[in-house]
Backbone bond lengths (Angstrom), bond angles and torsions (degrees), N, CA, C in turn:
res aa  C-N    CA-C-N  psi(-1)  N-CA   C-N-CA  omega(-1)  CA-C   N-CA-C  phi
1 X - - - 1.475 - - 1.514 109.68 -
2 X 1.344 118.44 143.89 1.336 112.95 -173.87 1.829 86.70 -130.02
3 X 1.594 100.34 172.18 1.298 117.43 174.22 1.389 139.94 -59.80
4 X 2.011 90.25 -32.96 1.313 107.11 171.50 1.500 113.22 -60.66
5 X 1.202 118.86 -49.69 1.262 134.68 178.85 1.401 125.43 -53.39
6 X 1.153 122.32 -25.96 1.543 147.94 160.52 1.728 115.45 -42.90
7 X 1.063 147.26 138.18 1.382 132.55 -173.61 1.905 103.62 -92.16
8 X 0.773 127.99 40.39 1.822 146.83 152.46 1.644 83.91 52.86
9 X 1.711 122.04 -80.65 1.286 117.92 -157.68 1.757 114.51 -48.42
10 X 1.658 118.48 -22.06 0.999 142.38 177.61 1.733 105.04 -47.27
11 X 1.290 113.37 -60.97 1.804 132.33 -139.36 1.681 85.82 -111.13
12 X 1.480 100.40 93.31 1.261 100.81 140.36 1.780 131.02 -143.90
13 X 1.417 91.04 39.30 1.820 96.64 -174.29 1.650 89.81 -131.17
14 X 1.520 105.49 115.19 1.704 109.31 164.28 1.568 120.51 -130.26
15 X 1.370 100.93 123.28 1.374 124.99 163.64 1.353 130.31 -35.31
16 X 1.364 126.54 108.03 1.585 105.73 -177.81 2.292 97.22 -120.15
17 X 1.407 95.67 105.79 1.829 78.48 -168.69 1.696 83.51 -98.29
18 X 1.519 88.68 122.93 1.407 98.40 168.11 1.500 132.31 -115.60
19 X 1.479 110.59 133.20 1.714 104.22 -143.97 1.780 107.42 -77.13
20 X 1.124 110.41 -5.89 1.537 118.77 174.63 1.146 122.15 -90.49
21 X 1.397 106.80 -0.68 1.570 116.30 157.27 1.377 125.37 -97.36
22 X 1.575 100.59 -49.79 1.564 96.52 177.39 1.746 95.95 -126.46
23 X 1.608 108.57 173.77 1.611 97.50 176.73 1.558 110.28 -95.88
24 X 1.067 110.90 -160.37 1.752 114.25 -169.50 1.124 108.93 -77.92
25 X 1.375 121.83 -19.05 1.616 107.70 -179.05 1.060 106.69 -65.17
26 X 1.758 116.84 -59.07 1.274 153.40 -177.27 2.123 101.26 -23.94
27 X 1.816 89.98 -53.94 1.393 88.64 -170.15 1.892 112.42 -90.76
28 X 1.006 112.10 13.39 1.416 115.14 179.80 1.695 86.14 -101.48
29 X 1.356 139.25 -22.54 1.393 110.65 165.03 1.477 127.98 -85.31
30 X 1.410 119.59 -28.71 1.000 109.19 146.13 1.302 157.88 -12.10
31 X 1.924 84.64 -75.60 1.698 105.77 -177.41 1.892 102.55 -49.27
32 X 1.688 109.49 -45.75 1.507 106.46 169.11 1.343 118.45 -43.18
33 X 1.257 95.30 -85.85 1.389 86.01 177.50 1.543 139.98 -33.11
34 X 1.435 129.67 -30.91 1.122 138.16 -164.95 1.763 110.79 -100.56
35 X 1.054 100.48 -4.41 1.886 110.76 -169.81 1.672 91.35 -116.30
36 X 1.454 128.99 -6.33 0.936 115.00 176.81 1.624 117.78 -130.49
37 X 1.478 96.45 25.91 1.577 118.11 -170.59 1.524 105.08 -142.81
38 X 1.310 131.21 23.67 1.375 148.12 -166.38 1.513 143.45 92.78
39 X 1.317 114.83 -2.00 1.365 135.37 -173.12 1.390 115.64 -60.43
40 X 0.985 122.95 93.94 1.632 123.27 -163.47 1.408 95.25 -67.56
41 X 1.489 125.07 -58.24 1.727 132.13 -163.66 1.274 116.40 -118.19
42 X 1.205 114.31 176.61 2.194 99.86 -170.11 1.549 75.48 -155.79
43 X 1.403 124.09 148.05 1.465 125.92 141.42 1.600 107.06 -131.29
44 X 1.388 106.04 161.88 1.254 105.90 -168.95 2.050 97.99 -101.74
45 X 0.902 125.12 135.23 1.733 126.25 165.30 1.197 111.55 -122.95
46 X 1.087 116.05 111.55 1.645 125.24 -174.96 1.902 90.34 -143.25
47 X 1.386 101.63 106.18 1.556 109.62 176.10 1.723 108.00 -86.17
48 X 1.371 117.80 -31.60 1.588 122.15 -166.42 1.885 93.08 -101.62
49 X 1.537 110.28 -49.98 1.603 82.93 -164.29 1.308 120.22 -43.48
50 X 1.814 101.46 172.27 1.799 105.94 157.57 1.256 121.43 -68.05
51 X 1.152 110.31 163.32 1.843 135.36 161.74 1.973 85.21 -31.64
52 X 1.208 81.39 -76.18 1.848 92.60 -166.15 1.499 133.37 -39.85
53 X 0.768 95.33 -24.79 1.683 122.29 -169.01 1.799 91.22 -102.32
54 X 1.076 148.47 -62.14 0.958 145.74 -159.46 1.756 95.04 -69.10
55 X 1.455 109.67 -60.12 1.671 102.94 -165.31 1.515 116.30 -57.82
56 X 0.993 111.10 -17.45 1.572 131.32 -177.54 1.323 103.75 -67.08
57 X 1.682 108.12 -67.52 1.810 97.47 -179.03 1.256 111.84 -65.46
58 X 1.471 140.84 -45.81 1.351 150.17 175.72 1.703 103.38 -37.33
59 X 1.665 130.11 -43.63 0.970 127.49 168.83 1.406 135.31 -63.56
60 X 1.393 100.64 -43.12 1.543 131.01 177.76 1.847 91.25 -61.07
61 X 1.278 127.74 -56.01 1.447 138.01 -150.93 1.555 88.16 -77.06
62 X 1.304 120.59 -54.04 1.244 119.24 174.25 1.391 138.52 -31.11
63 X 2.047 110.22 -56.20 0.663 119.41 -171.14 1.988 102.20 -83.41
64 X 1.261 118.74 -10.29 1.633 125.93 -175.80 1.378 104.93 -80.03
65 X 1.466 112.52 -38.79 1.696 126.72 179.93 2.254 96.88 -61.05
66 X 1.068 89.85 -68.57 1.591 95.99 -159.09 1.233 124.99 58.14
67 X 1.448 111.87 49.60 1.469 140.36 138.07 1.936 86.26 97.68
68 X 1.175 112.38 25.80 2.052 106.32 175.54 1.434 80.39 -91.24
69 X 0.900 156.70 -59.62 1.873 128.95 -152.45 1.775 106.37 -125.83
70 X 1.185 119.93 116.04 1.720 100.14 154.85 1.236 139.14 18.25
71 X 1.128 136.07 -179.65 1.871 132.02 155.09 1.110 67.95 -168.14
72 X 1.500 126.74 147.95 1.286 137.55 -176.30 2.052 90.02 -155.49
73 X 1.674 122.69 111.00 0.866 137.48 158.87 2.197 129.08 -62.90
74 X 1.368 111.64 107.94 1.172 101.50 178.29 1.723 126.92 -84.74
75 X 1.434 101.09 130.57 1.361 109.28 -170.15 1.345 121.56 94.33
76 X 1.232 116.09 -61.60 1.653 133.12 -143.73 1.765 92.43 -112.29
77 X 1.699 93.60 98.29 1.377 110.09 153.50 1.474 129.86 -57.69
78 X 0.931 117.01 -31.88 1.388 161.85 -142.75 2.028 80.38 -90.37
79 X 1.229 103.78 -89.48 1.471 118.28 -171.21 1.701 109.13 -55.58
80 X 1.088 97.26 -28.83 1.760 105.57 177.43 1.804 98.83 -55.56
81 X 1.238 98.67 -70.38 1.378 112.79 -173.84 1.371 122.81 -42.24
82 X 1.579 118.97 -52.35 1.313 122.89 167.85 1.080 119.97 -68.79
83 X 1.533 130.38 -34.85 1.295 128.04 171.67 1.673 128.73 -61.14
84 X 1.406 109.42 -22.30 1.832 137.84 -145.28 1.236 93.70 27.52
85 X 1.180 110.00 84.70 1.800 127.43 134.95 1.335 107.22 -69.30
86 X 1.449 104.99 149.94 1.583 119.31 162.63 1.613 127.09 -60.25
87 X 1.622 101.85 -26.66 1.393 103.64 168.15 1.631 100.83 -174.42
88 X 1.564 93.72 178.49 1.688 126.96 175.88 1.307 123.38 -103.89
89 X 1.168 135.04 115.52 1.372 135.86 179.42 1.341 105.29 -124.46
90 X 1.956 104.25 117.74 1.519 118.54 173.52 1.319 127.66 -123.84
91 X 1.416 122.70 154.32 1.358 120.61 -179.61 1.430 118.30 -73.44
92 X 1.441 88.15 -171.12 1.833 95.18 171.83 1.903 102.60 -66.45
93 X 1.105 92.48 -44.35 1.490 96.68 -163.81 2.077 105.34 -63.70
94 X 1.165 104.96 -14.13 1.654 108.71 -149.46 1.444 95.31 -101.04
95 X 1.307 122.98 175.97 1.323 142.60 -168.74 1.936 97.32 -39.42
96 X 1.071 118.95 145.00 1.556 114.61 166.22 1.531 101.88 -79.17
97 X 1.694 89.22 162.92 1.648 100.81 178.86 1.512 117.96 -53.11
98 X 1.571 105.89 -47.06 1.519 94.83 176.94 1.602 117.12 -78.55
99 X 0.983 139.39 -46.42 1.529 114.27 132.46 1.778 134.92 39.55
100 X 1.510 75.32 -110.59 1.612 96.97 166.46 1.459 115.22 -81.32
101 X 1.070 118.25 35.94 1.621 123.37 -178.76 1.629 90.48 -105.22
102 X 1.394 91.21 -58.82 1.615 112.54 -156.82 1.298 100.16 -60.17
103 X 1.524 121.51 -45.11 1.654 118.84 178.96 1.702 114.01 -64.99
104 X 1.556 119.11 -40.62 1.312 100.38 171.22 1.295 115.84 -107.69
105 X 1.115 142.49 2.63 1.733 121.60 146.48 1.862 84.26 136.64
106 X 1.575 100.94 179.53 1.522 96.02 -174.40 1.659 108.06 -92.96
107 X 1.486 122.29 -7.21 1.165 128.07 -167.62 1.379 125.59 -98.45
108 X 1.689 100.68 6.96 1.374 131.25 179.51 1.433 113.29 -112.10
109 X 1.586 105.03 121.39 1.754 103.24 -169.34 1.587 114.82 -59.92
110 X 0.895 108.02 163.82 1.578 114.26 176.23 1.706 103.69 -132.42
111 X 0.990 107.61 119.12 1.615 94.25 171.05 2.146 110.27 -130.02
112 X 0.761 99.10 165.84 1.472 119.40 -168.58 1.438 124.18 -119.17
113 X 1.411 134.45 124.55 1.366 136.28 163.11 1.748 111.28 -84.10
114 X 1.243 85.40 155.35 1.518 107.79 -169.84 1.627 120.78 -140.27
115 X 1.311 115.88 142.25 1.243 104.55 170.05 1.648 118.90 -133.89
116 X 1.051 90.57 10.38 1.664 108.15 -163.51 1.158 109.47 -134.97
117 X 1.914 139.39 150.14 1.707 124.91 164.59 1.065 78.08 -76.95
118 X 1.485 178.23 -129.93 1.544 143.96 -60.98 2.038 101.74 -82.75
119 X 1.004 101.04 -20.09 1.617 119.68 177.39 1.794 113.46 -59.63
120 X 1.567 83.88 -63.60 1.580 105.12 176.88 1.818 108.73 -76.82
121 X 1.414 145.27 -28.94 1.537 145.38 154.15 1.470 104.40 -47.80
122 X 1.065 125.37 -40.01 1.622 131.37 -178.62 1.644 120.80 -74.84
123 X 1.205 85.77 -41.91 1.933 105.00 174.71 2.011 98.49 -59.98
124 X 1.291 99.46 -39.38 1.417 94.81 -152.57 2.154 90.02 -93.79
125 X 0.968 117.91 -26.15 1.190 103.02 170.12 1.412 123.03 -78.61
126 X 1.101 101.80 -20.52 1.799 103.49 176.00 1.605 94.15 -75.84
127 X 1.157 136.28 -36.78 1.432 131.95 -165.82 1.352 133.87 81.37
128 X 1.654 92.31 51.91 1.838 120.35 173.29 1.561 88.15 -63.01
129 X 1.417 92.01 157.41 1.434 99.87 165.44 1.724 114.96 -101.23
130 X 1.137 130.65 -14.66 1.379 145.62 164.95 1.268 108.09 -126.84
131 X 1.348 96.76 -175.27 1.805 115.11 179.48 1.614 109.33 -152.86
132 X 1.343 112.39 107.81 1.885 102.78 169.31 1.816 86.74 -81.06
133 X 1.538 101.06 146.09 1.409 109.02 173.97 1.617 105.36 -132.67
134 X 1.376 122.89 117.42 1.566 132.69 -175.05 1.249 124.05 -179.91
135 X 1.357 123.13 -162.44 1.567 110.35 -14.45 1.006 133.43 -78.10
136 X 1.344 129.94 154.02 1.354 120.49 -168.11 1.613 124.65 -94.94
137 X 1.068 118.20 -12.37 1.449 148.60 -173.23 2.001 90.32 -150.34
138 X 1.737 84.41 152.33 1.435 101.86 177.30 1.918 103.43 -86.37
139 X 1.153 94.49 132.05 1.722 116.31 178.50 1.231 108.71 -146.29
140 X 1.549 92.86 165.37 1.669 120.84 -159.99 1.926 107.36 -68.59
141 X 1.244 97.74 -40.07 2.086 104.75 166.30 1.419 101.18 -44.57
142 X 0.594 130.80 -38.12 2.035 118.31 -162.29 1.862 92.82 -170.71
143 X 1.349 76.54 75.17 1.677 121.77 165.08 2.082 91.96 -52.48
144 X 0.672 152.35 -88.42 1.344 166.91 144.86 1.717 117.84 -4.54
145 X 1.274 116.69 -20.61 1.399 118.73 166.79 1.516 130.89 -71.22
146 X 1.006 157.50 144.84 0.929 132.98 168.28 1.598 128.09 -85.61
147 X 1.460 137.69 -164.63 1.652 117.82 162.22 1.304 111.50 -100.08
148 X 1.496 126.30 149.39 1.271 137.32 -168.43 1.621 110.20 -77.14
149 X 0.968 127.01 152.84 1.458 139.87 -172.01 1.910 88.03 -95.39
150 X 1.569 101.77 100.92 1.234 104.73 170.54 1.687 139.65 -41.17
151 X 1.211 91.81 -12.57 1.880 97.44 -176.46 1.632 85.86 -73.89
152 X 1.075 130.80 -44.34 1.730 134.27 -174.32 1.615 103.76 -46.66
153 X 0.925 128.42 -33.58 1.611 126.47 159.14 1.277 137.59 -55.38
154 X 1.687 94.99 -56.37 1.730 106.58 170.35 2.126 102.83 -51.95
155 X 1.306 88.49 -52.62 1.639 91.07 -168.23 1.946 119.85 -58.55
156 X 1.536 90.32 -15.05 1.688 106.85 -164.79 1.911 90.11 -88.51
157 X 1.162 123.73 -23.86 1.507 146.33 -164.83 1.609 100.69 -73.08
158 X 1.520 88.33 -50.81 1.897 105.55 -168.03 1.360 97.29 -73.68
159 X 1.703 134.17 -41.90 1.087 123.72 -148.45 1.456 108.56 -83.11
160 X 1.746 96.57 -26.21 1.583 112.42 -155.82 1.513 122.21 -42.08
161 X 1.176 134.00 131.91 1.728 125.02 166.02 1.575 109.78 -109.60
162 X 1.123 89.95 0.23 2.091 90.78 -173.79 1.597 102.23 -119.12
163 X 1.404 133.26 168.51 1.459 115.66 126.70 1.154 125.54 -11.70
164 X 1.378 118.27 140.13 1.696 111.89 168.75 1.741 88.40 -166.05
165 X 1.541 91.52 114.43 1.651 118.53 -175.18 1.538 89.80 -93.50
166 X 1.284 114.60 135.31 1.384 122.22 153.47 1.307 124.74 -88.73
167 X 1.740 124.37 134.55 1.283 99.91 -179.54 1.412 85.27 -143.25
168 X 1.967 101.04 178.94 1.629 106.80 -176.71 1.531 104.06 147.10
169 X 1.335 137.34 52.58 1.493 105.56 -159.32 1.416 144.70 75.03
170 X 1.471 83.10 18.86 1.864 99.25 -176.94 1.508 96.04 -65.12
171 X 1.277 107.10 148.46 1.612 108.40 175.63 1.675 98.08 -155.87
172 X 1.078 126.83 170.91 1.494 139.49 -163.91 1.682 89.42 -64.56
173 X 1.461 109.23 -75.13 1.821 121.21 -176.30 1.419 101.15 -41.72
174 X 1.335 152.53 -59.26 1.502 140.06 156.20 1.023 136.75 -50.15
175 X 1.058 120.28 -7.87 1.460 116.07 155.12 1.749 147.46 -68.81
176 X 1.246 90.41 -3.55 1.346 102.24 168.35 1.246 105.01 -73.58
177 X 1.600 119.03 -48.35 1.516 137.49 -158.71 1.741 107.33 -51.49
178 X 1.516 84.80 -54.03 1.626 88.58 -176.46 1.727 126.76 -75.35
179 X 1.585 106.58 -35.85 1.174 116.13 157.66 1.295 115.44 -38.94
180 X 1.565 117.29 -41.12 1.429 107.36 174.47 1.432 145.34 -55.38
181 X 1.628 99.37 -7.67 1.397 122.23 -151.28 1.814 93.40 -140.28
182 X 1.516 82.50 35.23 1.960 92.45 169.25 1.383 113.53 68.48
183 X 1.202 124.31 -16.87 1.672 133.99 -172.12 1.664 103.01 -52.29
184 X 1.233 129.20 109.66 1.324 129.71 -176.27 2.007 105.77 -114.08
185 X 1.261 115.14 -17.70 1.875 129.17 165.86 1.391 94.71 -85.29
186 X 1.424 79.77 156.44 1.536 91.78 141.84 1.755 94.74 -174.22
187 X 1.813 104.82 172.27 1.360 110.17 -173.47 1.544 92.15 -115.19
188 X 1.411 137.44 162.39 1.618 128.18 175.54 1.662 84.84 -151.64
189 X 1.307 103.57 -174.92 1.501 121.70 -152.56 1.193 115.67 -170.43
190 X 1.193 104.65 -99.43 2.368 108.63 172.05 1.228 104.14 -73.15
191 X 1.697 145.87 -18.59 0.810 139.12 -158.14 1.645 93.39 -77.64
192 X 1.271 118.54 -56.64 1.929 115.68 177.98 1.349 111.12 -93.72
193 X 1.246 138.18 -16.38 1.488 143.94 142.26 1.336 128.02 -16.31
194 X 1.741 100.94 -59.32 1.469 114.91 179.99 1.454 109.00 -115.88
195 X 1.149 116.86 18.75 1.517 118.97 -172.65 1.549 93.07 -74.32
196 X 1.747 118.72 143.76 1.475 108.74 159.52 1.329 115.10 -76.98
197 X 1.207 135.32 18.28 1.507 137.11 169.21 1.705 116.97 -147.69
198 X 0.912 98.61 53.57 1.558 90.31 -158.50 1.311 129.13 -59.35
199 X 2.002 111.12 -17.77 1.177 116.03 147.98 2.006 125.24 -18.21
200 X 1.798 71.85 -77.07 2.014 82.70 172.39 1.349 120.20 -57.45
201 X 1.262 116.68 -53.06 1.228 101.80 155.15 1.636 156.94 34.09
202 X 1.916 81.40 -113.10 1.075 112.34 155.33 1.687 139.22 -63.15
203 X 1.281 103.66 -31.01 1.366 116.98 171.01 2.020 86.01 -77.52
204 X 0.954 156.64 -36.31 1.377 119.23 -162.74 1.899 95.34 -102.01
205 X 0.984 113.72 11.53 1.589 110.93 162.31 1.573 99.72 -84.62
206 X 1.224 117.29 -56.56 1.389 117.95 179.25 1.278 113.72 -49.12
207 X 1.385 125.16 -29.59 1.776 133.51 -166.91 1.710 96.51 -76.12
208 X 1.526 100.65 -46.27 1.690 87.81 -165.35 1.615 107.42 -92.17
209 X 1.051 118.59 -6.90 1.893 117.82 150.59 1.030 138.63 -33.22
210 X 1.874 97.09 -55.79 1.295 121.59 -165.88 1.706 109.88 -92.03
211 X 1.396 110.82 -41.54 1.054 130.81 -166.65 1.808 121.71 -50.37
212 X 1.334 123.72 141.41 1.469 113.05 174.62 1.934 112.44 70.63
């Protein structure tokens, strides 16, 4: 299943289980919970694990998904490929889109971070199939970023031609904020990560997305 294929107005709650937050057990309950409580997309970010360890859960997740949501791999084209993930998601710093196009095939999403509209014009001419755009609020991932001046959303909204997930510290209480400013994605992380229910959670991130 690819993204294109996805009905877009559908997908706007994405998963980011990141292994430097919680460990793999941690995120194999999650991923349940969250794919079956509204989670349109899941990617896996594991900067320290192995090759090995990563293709394993990506497989395992794979075969639990059975093609209802994405698996979208961060960074590692490489792991996308061996694993058959649905896609690759890279930074500024990481392989370019065409790049990582060429390593996993054209039928494999590619998506792109952004922090800038000259960031996100580039994403969309190379021919990402999404866009994470952030951060939007200051968070513990990129300790060193600052938070975005929200009008930069509404305008990132207007420009958009792809998907474009917002991420940064999304949390249930901010979400009104950004909704305000047309934001209908978003990407989250510690917010259902460390939630003690993240089931619930997640279903009330999904509630105020959809909602109104």
């Amino acid at each position: 299943m690819t993204l294109k294929k996805r009905p877009w107005q559908r997908s706007s709650l994405y998963l980011i289980l990141d292994a430097q937050v919680c460990d793999h057990a941690r995120l194999w309950d999650v991923l349940q919970a969250g794919v079956n409580n509204g989670v349109d997309i899941v990617q896996l970010r594991d900067k320290l694990g192995t090759v090995l360890k990563s293709v394993a859960f990506i497989r395992r997740a794979q075969c639990y998904l059975k093609g209802r949501v994405p698996f979208i791999v961060n960074d590692r084209a490489d792991i996308a490929v061996a694993s058959g993930a649905s896609g690759v998601h890279v930074g500024q710093d990481d392989l370019p889109v065409a790049v990582a196009r060429a390593i996993v095939g054209r039928k494999v999403i590619v998506g792109k971070s952004c922090q800038t509209l000259a960031h996100l014009a580039q994403a969309q001419r190379d021919g990402a199939d999404y866009a994470g755009f952030g951060s939007v609020f200051k968070t513990l991932t990129k300790p060193g970023r600052s938070a975005m001046d929200l009008q930069l959303l509404a305008e990132a909204v207007r420009r958009a031609k792809i998907p474009v997930f917002f991420i940064g510290g999304i949390t249930r209480s901010n979400i009104p904020l950004v909704r305000a400013h047309g934001v209908t994605r978003v990407a989250v992380c510690r917010e259902i990560l460390l939630a003690r229910h993240p089931a619930r959670v997640a279903k009330e991130l999904k509630r105020a997305l959809t909602s109104g």
